[in-house]
C-alpha positions as CSV (number, residue, x, y, z in Angstrom):
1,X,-8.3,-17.8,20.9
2,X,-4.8,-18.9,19.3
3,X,-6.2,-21.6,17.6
4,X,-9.1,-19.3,15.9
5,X,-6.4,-16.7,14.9
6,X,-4.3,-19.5,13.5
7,X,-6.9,-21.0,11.8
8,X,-7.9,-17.7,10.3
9,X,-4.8,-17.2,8.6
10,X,-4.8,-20.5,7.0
11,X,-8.2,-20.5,5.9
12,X,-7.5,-17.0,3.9
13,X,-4.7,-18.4,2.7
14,X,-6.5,-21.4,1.1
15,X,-9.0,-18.9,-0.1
16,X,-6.4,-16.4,-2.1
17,X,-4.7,-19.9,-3.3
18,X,-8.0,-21.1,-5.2
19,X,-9.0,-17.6,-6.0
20,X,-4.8,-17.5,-7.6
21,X,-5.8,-20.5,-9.7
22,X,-9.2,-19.7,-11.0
23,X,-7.1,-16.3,-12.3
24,X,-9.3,-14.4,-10.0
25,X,-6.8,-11.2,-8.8
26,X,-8.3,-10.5,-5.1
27,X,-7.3,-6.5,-5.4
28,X,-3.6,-7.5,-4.7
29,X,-1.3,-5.9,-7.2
30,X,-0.3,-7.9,-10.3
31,X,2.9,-6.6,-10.7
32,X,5.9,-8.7,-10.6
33,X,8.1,-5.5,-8.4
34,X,10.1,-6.5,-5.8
35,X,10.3,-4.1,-2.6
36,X,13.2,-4.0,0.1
37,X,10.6,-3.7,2.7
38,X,7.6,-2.8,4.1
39,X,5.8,-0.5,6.5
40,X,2.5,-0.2,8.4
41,X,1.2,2.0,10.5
42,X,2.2,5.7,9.5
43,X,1.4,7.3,12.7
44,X,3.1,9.7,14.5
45,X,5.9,7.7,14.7
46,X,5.6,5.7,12.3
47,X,5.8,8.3,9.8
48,X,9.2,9.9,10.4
49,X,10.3,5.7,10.9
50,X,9.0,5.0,7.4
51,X,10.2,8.4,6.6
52,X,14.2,7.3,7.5
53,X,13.9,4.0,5.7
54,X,13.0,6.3,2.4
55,X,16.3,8.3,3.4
56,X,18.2,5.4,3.4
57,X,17.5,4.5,0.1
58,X,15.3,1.7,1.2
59,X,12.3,0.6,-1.6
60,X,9.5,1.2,0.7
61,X,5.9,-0.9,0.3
62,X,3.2,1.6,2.8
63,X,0.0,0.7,4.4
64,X,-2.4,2.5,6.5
65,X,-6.2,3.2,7.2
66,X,-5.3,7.1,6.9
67,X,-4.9,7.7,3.3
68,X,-3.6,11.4,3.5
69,X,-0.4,9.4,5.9
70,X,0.0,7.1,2.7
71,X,0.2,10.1,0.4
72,X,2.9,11.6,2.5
73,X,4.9,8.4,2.3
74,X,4.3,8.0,-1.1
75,X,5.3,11.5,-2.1
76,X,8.5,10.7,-0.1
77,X,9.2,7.8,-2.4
78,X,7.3,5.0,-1.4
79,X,4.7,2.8,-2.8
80,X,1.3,2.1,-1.7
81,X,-0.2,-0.6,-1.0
82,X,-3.9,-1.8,-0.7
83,X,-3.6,-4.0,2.1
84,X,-1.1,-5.5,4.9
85,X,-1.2,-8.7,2.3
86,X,-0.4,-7.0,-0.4
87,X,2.8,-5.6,1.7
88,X,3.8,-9.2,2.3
89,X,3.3,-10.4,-0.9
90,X,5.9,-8.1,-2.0
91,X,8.5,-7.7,0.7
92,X,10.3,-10.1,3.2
93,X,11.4,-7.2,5.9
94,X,8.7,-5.6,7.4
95,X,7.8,-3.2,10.1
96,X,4.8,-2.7,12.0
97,X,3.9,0.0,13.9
98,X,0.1,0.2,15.9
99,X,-1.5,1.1,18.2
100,X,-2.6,-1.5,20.3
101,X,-2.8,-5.4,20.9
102,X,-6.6,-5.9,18.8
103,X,-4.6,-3.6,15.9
104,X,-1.5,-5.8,15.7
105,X,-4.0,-9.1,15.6
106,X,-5.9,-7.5,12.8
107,X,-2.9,-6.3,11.0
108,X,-0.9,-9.9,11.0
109,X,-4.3,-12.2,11.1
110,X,-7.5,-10.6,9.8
111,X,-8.9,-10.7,6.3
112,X,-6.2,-9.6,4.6
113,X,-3.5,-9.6,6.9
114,X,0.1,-10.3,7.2
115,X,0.3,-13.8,7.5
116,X,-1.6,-14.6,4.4
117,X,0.6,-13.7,2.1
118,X,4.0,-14.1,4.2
119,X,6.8,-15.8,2.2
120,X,8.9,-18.4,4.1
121,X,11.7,-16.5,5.6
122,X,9.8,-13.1,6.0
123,X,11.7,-11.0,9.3
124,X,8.5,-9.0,10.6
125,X,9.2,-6.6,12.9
126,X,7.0,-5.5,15.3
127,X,7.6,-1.7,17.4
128,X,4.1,-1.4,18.5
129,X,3.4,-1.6,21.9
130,X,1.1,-4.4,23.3
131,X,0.9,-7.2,25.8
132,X,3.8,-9.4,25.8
133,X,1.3,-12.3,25.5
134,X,-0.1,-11.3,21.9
135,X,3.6,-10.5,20.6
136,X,4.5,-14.4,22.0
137,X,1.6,-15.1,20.2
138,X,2.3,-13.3,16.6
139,X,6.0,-15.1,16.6
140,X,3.8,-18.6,17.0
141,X,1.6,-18.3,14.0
142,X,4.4,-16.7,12.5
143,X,6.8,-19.3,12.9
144,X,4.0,-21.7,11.7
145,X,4.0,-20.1,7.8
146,X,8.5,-20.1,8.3
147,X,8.6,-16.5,9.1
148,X,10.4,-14.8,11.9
149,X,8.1,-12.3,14.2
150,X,10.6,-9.9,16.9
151,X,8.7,-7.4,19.4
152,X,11.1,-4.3,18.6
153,X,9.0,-1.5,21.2
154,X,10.3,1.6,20.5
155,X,11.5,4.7,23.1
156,X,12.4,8.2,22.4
157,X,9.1,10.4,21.0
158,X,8.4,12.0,18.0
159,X,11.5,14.1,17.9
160,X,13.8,10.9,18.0
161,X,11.9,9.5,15.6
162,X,12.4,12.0,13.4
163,X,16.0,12.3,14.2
164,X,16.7,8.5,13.6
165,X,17.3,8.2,17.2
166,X,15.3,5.9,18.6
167,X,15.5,3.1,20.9
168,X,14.5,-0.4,20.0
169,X,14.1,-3.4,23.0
170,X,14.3,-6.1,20.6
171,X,12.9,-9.6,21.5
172,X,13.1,-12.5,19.8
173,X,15.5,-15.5,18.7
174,X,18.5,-14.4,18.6
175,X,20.0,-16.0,15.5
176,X,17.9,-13.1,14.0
177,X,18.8,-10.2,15.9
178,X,21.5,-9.0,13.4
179,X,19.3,-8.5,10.2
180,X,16.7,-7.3,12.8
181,X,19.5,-4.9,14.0
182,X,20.9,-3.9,10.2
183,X,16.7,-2.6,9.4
184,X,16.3,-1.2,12.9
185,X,19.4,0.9,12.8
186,X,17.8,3.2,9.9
187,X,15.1,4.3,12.6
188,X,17.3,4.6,15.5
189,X,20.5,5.2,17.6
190,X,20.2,2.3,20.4
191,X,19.2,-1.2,19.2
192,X,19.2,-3.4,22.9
193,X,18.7,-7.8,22.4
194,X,16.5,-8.5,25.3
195,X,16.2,-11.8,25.4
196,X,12.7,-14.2,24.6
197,X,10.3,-12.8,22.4
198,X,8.0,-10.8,24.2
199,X,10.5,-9.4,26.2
200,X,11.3,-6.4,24.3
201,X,7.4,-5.4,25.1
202,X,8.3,-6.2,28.8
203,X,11.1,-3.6,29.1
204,X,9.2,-0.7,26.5
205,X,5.9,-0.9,29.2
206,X,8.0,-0.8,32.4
207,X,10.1,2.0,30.5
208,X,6.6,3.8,30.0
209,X,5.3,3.6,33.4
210,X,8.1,5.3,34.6
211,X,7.9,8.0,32.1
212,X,4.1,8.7,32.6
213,X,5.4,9.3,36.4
214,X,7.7,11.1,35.7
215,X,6.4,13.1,33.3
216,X,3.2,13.8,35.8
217,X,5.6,14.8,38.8
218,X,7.1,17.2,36.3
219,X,3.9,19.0,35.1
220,X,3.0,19.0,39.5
221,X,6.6,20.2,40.3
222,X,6.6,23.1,37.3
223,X,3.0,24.0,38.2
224,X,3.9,24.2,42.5
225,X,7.0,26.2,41.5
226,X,4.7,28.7,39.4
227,X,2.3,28.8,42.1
228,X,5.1,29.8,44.4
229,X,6.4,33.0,42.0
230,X,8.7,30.9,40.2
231,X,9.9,31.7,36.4
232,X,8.8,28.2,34.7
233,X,12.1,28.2,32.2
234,X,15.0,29.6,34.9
235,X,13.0,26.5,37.1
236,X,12.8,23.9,34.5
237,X,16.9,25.0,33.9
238,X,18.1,24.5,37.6
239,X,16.2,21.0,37.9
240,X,18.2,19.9,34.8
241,X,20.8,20.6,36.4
242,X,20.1,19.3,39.3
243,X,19.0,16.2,41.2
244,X,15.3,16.5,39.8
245,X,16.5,16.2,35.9
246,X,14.6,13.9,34.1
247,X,13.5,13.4,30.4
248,X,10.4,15.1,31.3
249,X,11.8,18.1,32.3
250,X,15.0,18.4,29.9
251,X,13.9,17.2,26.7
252,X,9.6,17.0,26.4
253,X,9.1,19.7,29.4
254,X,5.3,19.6,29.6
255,X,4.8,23.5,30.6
256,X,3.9,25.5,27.4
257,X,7.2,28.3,26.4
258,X,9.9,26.5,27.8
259,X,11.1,24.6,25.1
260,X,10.2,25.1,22.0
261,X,9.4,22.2,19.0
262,X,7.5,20.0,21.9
263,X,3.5,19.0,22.0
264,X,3.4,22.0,25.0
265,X,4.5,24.6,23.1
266,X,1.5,23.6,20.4
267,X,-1.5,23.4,22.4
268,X,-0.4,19.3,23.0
269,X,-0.7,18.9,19.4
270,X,1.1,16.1,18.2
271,X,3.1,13.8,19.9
272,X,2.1,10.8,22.1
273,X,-1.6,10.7,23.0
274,X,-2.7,10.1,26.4
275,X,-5.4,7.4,25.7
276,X,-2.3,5.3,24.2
277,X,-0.2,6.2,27.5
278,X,-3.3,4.9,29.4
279,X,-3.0,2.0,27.3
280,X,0.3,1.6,28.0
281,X,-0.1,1.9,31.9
282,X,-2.8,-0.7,31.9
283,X,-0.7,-3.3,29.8
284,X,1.6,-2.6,32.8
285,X,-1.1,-2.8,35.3
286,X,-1.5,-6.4,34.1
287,X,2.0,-7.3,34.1
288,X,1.9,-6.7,37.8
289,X,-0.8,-8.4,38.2
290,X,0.2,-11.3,36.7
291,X,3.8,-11.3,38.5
292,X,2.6,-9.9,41.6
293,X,4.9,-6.9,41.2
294,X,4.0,-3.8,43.4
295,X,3.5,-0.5,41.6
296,X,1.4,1.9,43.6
297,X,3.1,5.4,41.8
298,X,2.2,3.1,38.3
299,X,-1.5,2.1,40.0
300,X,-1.8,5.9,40.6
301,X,-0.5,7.1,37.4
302,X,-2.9,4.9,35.5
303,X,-5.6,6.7,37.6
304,X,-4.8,10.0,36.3
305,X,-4.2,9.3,33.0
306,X,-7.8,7.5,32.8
307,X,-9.4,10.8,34.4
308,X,-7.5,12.6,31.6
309,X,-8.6,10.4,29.0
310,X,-11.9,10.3,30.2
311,X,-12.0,14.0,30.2
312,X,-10.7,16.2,27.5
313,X,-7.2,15.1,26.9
314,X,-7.6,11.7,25.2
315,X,-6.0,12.9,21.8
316,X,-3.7,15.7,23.5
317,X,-0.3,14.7,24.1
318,X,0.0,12.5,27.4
319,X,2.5,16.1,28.0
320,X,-0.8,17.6,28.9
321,X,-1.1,16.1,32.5
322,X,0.2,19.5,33.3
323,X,-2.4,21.4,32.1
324,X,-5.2,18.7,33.8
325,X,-3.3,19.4,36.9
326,X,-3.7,23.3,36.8
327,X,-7.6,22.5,36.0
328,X,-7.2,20.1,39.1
329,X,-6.2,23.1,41.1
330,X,-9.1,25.6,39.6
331,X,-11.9,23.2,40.9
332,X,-10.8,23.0,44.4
């Protein structure tokens, strides 16, 4: 499967070379512009990410499939492009953001990816989150066209994204890390060097099993104390200050009222969906697999998370396990 990506990339790349000297254009843009760097995949995230890079002044190249994300971007300041190419053949720092492992191969290897247009010395960075194996993978063919590929996972939600407050688990060589480190720092507050690339994914989908339970003994601990006469906000207040505190509670509490500018208190609107913390939870369901690692709360989570995707809560914010447990309780 390497091999056929690999070869992919070079055989579009010998293509746009003989197309460049019969003075055939291939839809990229003819103009001679020069951009600082380059975005793709304006997202939830990735739009207050690309958003902060505008705000710091940053010459931003854009790309996505939703065109009405692009405009946004664009009427922030940045410039459109047609294709993931067309980004590289423009910019040598770029940032990727996706949703998933068949995404990321499109994005750097398809048609009119990445990779065949990447100038030698190119830093791509990579915050999606997907299986360690595919982002060891991407820094292969990467370093095979002299470019630099870093898995840069993100943590924090939309809010911290907005905020510039992420955190990035950065793998990759490490001679690179600083210029990785100088781009990420726009987008966030914590930049962590994990080691080897792919080990930046490693540390986001262990981080994200651990939220999902969390967040789904939140939404059961909320939901019990409601059930037992219990004030939701005074409750949510005295387990953040308490033993029980937890991200989940203090910062993204899933009950609807009890904070305000979070997915619950918008019908789940927004945020991060629960088919991608599925995703997530089955990336880490294969790490264990493969390491023989025990994780029966993170086998159980997945479970629920599936029945909630499954259901009617695929594109509601993964803080919605709270109302899925309250329809749990209506059907016994």
């Amino acid at each position: 499967m390497a091999y056929k990506l690999l070869a992919n990339c070079f055989m579009n790349e010998l293509k746009l070379s003989v197309t460049k000297t019969s003075g055939f254009s291939a839809g990229f843009s003819t103009s001679a512009v020069r951009h600082d760097m380059g975005f793709i995949g304006l997202g939830n995230m990735g739009g207050h990410m690309a958003a902060n890079l505008i705000k710091n002044e940053n010459d931003l190249m854009v790309f996505d499939v939703n065109k009405e994300a692009v405009q946004l971007a664009v009427n922030a300041g940045a410039t459109a492009a047609e294709s993931p190419a067309e980004v590289a053949a423009h910019c040598t720092k770029i940032v990727t953001m996706l949703p998933s492992s068949p995404h990321v191969k499109e994005v750097y290897c398809g048609a009119d990816g990445l990779l065949t247009r990447a100038k030698p010395g190119t830093l791509f960075l990579d915050s999606s989150t997907i299986d360690p194996s595919v982002s060891v993978l991407m820094e292969k063919m990467a370093r095979s066209r002299q470019a630099v590929y870093m898995d840069a996972p993100v943590s924090g939600g939309i809010m911290a994204a907005r905020d510039a407050l992420l955190t990035f688990m950065v793998g990759g060589q490490y001679a690179s890390f600083h210029p990785a480190e100088m781009v990420l720092k726009q987008m966030g507050r914590n930049i962590v060097y994990c080691g080897d690339v792919g080990t930046g994914q490693a540390a986001k989908i262990c981080n994200n099993m651990l939220l999902a339970i969390s967040m789904m003994g939140t939404a059961e601990t909320i939901n019990l104390g409601i059930k037992l006469g219990l004030d939701p906000t005074m409750l949510s207040k005295i387990l953040n200050m308490s033993s029980g505190r937890c991200w989940a509670s203090e910062v993204y509490n899933p009950c609807p009222g009890v904070l305000p500018g979070v997915p619950a208190s918008n019908d789940y609107k927004g945020g991060f969906g629960t088919a991608l913390m599925t995703k997530d939870l089955g990336l880490a369901q294969n790490a264990a697999t493969e390491v023989k690692a025990a994780t029966p709360l993170g086998s159980l989570a997945h479970q629920l998370y599936r029945l909630m995707t499954n259901g009617e809560y695929a594109e509601k914010d993964f803080s919605s396990a709270f109302k899925f447990i309250q329809q749990m309780q209506e059907k016994e």
